[in-house]
Backbone as JSON Lines, residues from 0, in Angstrom:
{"i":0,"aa":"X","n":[67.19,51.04,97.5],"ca":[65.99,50.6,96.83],"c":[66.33,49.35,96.01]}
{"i":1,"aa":"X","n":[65.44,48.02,96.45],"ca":[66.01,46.61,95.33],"c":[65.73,46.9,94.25]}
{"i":2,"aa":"X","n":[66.08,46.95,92.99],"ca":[66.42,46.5,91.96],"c":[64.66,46.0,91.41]}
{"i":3,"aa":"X","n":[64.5,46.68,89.97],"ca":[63.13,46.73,89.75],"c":[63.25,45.02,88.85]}
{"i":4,"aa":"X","n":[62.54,44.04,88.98],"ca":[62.68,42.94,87.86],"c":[61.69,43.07,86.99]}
{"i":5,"aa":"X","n":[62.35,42.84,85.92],"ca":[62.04,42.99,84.41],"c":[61.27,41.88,83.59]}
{"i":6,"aa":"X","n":[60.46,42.2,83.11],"ca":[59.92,40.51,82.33],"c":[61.19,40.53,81.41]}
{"i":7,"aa":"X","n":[60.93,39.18,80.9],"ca":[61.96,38.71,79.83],"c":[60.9,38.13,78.68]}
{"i":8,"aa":"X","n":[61.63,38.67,77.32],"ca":[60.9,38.42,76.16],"c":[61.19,37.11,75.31]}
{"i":9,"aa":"X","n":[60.34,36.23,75.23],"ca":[60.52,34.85,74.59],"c":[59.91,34.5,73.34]}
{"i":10,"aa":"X","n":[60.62,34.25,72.29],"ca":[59.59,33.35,71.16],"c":[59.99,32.53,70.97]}
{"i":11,"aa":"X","n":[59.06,31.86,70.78],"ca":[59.56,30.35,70.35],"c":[58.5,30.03,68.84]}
{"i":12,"aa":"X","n":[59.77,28.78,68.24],"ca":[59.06,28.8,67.02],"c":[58.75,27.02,67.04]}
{"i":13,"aa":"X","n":[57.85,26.61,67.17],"ca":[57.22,24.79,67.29],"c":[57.55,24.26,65.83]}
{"i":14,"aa":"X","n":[57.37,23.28,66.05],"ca":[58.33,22.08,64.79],"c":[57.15,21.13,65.09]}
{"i":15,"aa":"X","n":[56.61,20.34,64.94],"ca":[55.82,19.34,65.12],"c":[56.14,18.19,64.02]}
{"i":16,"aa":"X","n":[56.9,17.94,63.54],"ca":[57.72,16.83,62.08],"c":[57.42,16.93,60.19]}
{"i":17,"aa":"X","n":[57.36,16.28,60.33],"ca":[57.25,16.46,58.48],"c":[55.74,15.82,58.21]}
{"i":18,"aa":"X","n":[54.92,15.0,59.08],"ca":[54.14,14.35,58.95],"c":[52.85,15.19,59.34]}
{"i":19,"aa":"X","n":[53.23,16.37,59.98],"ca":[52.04,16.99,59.95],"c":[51.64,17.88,59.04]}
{"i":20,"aa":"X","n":[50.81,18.61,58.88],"ca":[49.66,19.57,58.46],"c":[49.94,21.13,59.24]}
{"i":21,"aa":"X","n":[49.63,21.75,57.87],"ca":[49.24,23.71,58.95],"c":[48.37,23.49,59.68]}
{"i":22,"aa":"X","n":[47.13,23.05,59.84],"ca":[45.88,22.53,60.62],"c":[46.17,22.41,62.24]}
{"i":23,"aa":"X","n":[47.41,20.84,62.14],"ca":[47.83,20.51,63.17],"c":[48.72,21.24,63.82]}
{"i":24,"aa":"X","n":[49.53,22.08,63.31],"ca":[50.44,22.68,64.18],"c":[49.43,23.94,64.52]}
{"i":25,"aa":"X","n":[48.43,24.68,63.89],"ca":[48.46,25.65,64.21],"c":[47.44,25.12,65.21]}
{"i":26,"aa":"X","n":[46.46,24.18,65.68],"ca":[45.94,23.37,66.89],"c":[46.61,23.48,67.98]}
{"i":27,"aa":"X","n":[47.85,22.6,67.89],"ca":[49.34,21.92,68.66],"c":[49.48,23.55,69.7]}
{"i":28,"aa":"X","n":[49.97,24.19,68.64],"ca":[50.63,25.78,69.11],"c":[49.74,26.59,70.17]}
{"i":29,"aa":"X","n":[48.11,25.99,69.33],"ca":[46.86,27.13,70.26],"c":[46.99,26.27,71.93]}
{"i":30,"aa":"X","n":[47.06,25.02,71.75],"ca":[46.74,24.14,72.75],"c":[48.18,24.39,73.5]}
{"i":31,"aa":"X","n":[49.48,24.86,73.1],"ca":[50.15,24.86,74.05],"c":[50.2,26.49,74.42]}
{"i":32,"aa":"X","n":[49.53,27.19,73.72],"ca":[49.37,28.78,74.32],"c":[48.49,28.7,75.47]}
{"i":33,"aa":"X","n":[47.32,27.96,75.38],"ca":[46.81,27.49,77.19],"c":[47.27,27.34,78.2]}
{"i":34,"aa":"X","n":[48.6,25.99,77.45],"ca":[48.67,25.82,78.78],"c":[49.54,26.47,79.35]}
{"i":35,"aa":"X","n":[50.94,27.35,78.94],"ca":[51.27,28.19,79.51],"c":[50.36,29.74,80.09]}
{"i":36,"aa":"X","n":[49.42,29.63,79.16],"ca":[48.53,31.07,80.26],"c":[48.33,30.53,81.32]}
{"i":37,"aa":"X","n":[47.81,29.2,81.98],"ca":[48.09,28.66,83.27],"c":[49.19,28.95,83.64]}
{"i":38,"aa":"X","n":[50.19,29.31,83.57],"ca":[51.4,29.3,85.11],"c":[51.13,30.87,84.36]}
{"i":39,"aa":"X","n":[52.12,31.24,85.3],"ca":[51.71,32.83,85.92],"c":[52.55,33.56,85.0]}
{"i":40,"aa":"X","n":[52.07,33.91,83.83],"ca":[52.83,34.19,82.73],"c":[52.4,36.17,82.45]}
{"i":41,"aa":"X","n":[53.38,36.73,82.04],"ca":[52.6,38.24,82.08],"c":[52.11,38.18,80.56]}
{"i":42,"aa":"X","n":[52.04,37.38,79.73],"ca":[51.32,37.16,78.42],"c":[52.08,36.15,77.75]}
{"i":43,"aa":"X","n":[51.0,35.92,76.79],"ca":[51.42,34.78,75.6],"c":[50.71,34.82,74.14]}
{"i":44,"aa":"X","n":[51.48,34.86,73.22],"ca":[50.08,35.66,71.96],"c":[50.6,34.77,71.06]}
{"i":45,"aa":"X","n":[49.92,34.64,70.08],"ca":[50.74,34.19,68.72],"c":[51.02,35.17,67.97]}
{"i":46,"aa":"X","n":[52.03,34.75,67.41],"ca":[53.06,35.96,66.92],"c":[52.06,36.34,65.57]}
{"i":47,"aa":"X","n":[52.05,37.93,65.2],"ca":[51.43,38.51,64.43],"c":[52.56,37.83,63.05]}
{"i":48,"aa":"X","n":[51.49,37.56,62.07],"ca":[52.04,37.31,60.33],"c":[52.15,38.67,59.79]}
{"i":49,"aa":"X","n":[52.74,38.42,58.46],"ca":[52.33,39.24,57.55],"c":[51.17,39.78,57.42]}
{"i":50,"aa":"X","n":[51.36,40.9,56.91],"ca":[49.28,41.27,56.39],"c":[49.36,40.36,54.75]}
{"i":51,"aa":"X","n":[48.17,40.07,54.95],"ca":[47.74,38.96,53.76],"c":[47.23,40.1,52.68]}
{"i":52,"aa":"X","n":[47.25,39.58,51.4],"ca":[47.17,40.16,50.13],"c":[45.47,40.52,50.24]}
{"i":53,"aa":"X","n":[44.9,41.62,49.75],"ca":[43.59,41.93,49.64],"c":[42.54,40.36,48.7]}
{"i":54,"aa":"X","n":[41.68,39.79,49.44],"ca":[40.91,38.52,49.01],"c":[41.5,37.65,49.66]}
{"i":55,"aa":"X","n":[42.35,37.68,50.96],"ca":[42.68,36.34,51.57],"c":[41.72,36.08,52.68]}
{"i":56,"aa":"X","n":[41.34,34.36,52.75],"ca":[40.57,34.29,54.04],"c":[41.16,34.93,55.3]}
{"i":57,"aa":"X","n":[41.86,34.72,55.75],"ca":[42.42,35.05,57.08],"c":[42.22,36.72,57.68]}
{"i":58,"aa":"X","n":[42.08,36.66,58.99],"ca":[41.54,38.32,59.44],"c":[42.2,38.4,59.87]}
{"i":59,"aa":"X","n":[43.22,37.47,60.91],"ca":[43.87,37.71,61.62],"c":[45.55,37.23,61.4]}
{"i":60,"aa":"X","n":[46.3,37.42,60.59],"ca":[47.62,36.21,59.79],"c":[48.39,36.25,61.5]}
{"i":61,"aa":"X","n":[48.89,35.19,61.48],"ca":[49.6,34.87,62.02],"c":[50.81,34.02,61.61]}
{"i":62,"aa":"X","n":[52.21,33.53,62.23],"ca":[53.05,33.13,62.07],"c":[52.82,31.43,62.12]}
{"i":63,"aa":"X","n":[52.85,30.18,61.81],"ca":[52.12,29.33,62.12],"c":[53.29,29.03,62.54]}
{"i":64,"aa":"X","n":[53.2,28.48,64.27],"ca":[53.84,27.68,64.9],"c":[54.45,28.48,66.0]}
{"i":65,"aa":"X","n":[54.3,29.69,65.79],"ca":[55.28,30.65,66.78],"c":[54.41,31.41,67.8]}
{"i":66,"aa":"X","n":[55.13,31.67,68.94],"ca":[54.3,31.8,70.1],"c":[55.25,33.08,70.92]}
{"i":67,"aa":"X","n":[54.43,34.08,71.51],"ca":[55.47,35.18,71.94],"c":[55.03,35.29,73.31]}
{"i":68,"aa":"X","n":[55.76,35.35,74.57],"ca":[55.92,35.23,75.99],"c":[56.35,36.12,76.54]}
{"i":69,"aa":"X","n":[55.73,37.21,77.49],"ca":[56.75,37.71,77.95],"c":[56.3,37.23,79.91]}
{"i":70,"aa":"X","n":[57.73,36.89,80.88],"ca":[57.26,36.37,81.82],"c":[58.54,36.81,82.65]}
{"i":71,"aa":"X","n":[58.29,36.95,84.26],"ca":[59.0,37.5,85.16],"c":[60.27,36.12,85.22]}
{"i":72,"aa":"X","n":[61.59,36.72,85.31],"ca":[62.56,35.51,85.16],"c":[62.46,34.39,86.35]}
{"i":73,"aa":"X","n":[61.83,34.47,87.65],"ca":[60.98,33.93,88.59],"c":[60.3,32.79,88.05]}
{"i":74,"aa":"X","n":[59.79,32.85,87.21],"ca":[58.33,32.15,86.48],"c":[59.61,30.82,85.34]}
{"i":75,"aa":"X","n":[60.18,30.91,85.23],"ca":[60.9,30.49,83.52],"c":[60.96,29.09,84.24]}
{"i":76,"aa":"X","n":[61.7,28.62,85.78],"ca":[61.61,27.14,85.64],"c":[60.28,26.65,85.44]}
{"i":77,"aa":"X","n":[58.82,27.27,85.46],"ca":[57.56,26.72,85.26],"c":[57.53,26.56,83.82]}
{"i":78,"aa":"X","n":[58.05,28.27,83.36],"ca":[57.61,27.35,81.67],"c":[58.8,26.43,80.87]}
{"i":79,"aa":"X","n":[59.8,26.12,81.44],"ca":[60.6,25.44,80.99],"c":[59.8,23.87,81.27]}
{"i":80,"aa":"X","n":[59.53,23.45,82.46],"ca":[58.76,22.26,82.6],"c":[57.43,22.11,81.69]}
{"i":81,"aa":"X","n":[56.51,23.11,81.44],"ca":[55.8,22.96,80.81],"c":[56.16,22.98,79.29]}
{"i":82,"aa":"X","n":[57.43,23.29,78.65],"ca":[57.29,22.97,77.22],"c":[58.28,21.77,77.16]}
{"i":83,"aa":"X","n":[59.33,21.3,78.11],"ca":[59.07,20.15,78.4],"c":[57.91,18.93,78.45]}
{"i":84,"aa":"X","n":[57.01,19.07,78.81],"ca":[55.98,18.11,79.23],"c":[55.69,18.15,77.93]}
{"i":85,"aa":"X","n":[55.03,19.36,76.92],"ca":[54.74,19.68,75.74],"c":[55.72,18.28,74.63]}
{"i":86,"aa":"X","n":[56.27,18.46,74.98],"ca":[57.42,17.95,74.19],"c":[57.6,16.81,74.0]}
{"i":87,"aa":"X","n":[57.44,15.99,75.33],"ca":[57.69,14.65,75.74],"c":[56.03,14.26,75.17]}
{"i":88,"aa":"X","n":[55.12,14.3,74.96],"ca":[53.61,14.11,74.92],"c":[53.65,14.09,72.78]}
{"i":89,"aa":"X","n":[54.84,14.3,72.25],"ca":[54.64,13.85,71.24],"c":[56.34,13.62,70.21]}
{"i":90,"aa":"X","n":[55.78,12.36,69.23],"ca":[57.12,12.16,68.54],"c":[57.43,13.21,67.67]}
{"i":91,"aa":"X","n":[58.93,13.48,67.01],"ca":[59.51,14.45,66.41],"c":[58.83,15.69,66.7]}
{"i":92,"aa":"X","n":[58.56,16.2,68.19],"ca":[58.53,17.54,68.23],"c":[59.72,18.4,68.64]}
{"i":93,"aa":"X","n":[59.9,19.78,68.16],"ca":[60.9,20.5,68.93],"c":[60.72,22.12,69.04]}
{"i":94,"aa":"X","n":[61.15,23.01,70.15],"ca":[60.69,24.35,69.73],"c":[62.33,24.76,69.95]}
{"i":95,"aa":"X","n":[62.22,25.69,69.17],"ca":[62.97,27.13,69.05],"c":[62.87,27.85,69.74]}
{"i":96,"aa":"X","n":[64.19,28.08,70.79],"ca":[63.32,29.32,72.03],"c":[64.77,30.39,71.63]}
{"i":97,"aa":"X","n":[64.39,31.57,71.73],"ca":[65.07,32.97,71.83],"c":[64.97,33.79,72.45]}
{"i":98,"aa":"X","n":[65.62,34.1,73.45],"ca":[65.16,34.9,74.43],"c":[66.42,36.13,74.46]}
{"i":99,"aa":"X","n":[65.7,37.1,74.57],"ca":[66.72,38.58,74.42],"c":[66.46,39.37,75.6]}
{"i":100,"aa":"X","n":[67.65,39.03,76.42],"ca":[67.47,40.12,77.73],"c":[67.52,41.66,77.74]}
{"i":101,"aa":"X","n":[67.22,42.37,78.76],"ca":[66.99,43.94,78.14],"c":[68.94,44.58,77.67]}
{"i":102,"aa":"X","n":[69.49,43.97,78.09],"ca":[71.11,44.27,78.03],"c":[71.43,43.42,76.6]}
{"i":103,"aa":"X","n":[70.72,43.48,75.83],"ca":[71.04,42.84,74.66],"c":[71.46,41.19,74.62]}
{"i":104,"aa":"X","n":[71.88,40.47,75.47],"ca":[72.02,39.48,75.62],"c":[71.13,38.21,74.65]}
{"i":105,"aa":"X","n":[71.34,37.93,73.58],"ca":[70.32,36.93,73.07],"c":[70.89,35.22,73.43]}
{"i":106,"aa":"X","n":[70.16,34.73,73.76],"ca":[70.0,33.23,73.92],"c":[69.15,32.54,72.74]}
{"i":107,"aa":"X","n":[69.72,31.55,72.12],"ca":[69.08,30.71,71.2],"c":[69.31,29.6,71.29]}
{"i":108,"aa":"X","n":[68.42,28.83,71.51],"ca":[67.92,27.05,72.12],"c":[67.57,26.38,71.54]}
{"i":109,"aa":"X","n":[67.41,25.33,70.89],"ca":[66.48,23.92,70.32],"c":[66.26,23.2,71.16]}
{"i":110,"aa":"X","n":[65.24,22.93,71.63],"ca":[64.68,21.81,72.42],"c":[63.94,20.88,71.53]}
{"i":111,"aa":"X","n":[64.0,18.97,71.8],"ca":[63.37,18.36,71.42],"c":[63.04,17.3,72.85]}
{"i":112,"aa":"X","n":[62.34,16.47,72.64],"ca":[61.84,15.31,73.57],"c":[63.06,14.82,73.94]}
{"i":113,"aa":"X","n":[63.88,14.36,72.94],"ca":[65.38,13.94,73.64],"c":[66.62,14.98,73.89]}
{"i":114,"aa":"X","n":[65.64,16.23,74.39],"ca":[67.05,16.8,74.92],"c":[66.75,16.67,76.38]}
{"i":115,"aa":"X","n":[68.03,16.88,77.33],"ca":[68.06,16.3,78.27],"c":[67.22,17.18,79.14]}
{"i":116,"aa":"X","n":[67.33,17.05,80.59],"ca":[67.2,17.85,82.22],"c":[67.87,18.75,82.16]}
{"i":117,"aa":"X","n":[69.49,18.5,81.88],"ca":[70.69,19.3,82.6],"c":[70.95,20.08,80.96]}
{"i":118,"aa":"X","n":[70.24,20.26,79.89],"ca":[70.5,21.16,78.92],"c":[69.72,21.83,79.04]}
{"i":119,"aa":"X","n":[68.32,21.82,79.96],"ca":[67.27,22.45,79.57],"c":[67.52,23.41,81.12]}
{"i":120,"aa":"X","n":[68.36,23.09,81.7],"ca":[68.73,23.96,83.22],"c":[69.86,24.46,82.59]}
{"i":121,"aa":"X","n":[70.62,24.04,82.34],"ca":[71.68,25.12,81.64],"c":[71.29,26.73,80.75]}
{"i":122,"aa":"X","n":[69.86,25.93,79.9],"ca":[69.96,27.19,79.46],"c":[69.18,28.2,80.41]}
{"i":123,"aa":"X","n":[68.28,27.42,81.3],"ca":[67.58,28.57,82.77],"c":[68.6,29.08,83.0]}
{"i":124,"aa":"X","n":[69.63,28.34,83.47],"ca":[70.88,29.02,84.28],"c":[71.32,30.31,83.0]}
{"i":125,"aa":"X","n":[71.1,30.11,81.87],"ca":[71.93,31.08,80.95],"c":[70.99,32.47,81.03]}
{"i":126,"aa":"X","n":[70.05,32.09,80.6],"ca":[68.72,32.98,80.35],"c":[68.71,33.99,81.75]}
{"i":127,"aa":"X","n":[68.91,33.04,83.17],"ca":[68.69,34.01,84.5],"c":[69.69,34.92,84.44]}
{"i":128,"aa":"X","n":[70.95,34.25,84.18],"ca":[72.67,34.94,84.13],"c":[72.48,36.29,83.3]}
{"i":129,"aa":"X","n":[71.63,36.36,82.59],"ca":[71.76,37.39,81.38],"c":[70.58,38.28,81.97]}
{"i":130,"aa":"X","n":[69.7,38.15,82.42],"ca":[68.76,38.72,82.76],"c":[68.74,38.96,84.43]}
{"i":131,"aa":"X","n":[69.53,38.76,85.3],"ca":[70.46,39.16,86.67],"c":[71.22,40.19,86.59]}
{"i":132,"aa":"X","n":[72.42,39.97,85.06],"ca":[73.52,41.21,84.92],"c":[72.79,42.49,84.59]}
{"i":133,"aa":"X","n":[71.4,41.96,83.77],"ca":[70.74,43.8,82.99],"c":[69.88,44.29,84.46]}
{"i":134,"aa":"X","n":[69.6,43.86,84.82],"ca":[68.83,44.23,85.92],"c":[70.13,44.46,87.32]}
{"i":135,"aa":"X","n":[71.98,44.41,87.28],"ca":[72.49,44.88,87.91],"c":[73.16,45.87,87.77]}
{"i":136,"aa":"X","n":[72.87,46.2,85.85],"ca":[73.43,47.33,85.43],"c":[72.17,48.6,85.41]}
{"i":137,"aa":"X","n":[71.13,48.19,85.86],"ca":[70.01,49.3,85.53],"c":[70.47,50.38,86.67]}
């Protein structure tokens, strides 16, 4: 019987520079939670906040800037290109990606506009490597 594949769990935390606003990032973040629900993602949420103190506007707190993924390891060169593209489409941006395979394996990344092709396949290559071995030990 092959081997069942596993989603893999991702957050990432967005940086958008010193020049922006909570406003703008928390825009930036919604607009790039779209566009990954386009590629074939098994979800994408913004990460739950704190609960806010009794009299705060907010109904729903959230984390501002952080985004939670979970997606078949199949799928990752799509969203790697797409927060790529994300990336390149504006100055001083960068995200934080962490990804924890079911074998405990954690991966932790910085991506910015000037990081390269072959760093951003390295870490696919790391992320698949780690998430190949838990799924050969199941």
């Amino acid at each position: 019987m092959p081997p069942t594949i596993k989603p893999v769990d991702i957050t990432m935390h967005l940086d958008v520079g010193e020049d922006s606003d909570t406003q703008e990032l928390d825009q930036l973040t919604r607009r790039l939670r779209t566009e990954i629900e386009e590629i074939d993602v098994e979800s994408v949420h913004l990460v739950k906040g704190e609960v806010l103190p009794d009299g705060a506007k907010s109904v729903d707190p959230v984390t501002l800037g952080a985004l939670a993924v979970v997606i078949l390891p199949l799928v990752i060169p799509k969203l790697i290109d797409c927060l790529q593209a994300w990336l390149m489409r504006g100055e001083n941006r960068t995200i934080k990606i962490k990804v924890q395979s079911e074998n405990g394996v954690i991966v932790e990344v910085e991506c910015s506009s000037k990081t390269s092709s072959s760093k951003l396949k390295s870490m696919l290559d790391t992320v698949n490597r780690s998430t190949t071995s838990s799924m050969k030990h199941a």
